[in-house]
C-alpha positions, 0 to 999 in steps of 0.5 A: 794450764799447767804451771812451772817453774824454771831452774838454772842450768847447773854444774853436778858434782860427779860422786862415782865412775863405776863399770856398772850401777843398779838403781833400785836395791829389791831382790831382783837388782841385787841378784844381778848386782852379786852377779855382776860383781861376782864377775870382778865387775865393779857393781854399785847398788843405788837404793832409797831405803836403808836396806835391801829386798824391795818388796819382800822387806819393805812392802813386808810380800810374804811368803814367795809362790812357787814359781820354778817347773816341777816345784823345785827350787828356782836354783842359782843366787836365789838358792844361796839366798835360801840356804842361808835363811834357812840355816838361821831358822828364818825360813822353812820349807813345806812338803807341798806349798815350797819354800817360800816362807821366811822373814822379811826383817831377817832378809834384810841382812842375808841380802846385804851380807851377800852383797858385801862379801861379792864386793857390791857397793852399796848406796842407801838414802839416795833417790834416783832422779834423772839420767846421764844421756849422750844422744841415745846412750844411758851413760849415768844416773843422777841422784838427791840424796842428803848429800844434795844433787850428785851424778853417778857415772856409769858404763851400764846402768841396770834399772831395777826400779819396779816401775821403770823410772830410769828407763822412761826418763831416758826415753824409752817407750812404755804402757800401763794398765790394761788395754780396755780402761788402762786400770793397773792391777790393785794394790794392797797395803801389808801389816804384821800383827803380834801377840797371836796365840797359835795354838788357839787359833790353829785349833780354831781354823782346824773347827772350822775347815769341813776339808779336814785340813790340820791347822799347825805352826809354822805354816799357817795360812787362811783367806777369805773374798766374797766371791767364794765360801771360805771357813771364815766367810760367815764371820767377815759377813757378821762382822759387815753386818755389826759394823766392825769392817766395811764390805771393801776391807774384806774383798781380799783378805788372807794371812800367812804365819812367818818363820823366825817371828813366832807370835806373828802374822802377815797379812796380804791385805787390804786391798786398794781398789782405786787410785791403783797407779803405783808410779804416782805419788799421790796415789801411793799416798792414798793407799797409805792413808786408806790402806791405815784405815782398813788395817785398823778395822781388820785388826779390831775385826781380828781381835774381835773373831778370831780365838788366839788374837784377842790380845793380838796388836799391829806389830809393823804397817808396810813401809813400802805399797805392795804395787802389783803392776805400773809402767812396763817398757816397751822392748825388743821383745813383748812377753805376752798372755799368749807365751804363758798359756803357750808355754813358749820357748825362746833361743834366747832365754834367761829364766823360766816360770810355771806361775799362772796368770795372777791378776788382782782385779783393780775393782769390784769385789772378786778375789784373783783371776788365775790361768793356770798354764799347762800341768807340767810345762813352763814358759821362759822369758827372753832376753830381749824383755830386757831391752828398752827400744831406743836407749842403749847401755840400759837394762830393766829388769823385774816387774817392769820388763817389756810385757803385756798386761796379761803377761805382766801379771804371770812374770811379776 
């Protein structure tokens, strides 16, 4: 049986009234904050961290993959974003893999810059806790922070939290993880490494590469999974068999070079392949504590096989687990496997994609499930994802709008 215990009813201080509060600073609730605020709407942005960006900061998710129809830019905020990257050399664009490499840490100010000069507020340390409800009707959040316990009133309230919290606080319905054995998608834990010689180790991956392929800064990028032949796979098994990593630490490994940060390299692994529940506390900390593990390892295989490493070191470990897919509302409309290889149209769309089905097996050794849609069509997502069933003056947006898991995992 469960234990709990009881808290006395209490007075909060009510810290600010503002026509509209976006709780969760990641890309997707800032673009709709300089939206909002852009509008003359008075927009204030509640974020845990001491910076903005989400994902791309803080789970260190680099580069962006190409998601807008006919490979262009996706266009409106995200292409301000953009330009301004890569006017200060932080981000560089690639003939034909896009746009989206950059810097992280350089991210971080463009996003704030962009807030501020729209006249978004800005509240960091401060972690949502509960909502502000009268009957149906989300009027508020509630906040600790170190200033204690404080509500935040609002007009609307726009949940931009990636896992939904605000939205299943106020009672909305919800899933996660996929019908079969509700498993979410797996979770990887990220890492920079520095001090890489990229000469040396393009020279060495452009050796190894039967395609012919030419290694150059600053795009950079190798993978290896078990479920294929990489150029690289017979040093993951030698590294296996001598004992350097363990078969678990190589199910997906890959790396991209960065823009702005010559010397360094992000890696998109590893890969945590139980405990994948990204909206529980506890198994966010077991991916830190195993993900530390299998970074260690990968950064001494990398030392160990790769030419250009050997003085190589961990230059930063994610602050933040990179959380594919958890909770996902249940709103006026479910986006669905189907819509994406559909390539499915609405009246009411706010954003369209060309990603495929992306899913990251939550275990065994595979590397990712891919379906690609239609070669030159696109799919958009309505309106309506954004709209949870049973709250009202509530959006969500990002990763938890309403879809399936199948769909989800094309969105996200």
């Amino acid at each position: 049986m469960p234990e709990y215990v009881e808290e006395p009813v209490r007075k909060t201080e009510v810290a600010g009234r503002h026509q509209v509060v976006v709780v969760g600073g990641g890309t997707g609730g800032v673009v709709a904050a300089i939206a909002c605020a852009r509008q003359g709407v008075d927009t204030l942005i509640v974020e845990q961290l001491g910076y903005l960006g989400g994902s791309q900061t803080a789970a260190l998710v680099t580069p962006m993959m190409r998601i807008s129809p006919g490979g262009s830019s996706i266009g409106g905020i995200n292409e301000e974003i953009r330009q301004r990257m890569l006017a200060s050399g932080d981000m560089a664009e690639h003939p034909d893999w896009g746009d989206g490499w950059f810097n992280p840490e350089a991210l971080k100010y463009v996003l704030e810059h962009l807030c501020l000069e729209a006249g978004v507020k800005l509240r960091y340390y401060s972690t949502f806790c509960d909502v502000v409800k009268e009957g149906a009707a989300v009027r508020g959040i509630m906040v600790e922070s170190k200033s204690g316990r404080e509500a935040l009133l609002a007009e609307r309230v726009i949940d931009s939290t990636a896992d939904a919290d605000v939205a299943v606080r106020a009672g909305a319905p919800f899933e996660s993880g996929r019908k079969e054995d509700g498993l979410n998608q797996a979770m990887s834990l990220r890492f920079n490494m520095g001090g890489v010689y990229f000469d040396t180790f393009c020279r060495f991956l452009s050796a190894r590469d039967s395609s012919g392929r030419q290694y150059a800064w600053p795009f950079v990028e190798t993978a290896h999974t078990w479920d294929k032949e990489w150029p690289l796979s017979d040093l993951f098994r030698q590294g296996v068999e001598e004992g350097v990593i363990e078969e678990e630490d190589a199910v997906y490994f890959q790396l991209f070079s960065m823009p702005g940060r010559p010397g360094e390299v992000a890696f998109n692994c590893p890969r945590i392949l139980e405990r994948v529940k990204g909206h529980s506390a506890g198994d966010l900390t077991y991916a830190q504590i195993v993900g530390k593990q299998k970074i260690r390892r990968l950064a001494g295989f990398c030392r160990k096989y790769f030419p250009g490493f050997e003085n190589a070191f961990i230059a930063l470990t994610a602050p933040m687990v990179g959380v594919r897919e958890t909770r996902r509302i249940v709103g006026d409309y479910v986006f669905s496997g189907e819509d994406v290889a559909g390539a499915a149209k609405f009246p009411d769309a706010i954003a369209r994609g060309n990603y495929p089905m992306d899913i990251h097996q939550p275990k065994g050794t595979a590397g990712t499930e891919l379906k690609n849609i239609p070669p030159g069509e696109y799919y958009e997502i309505p309106y309506r994802c954004l709209i949870p069933k049973r709250v009202e003056n509530l959006l969500v947006i990002g990763r938890c709008l309403s879809a399936t898991f199948e769909g989800q995992s094309a969105m996200r």
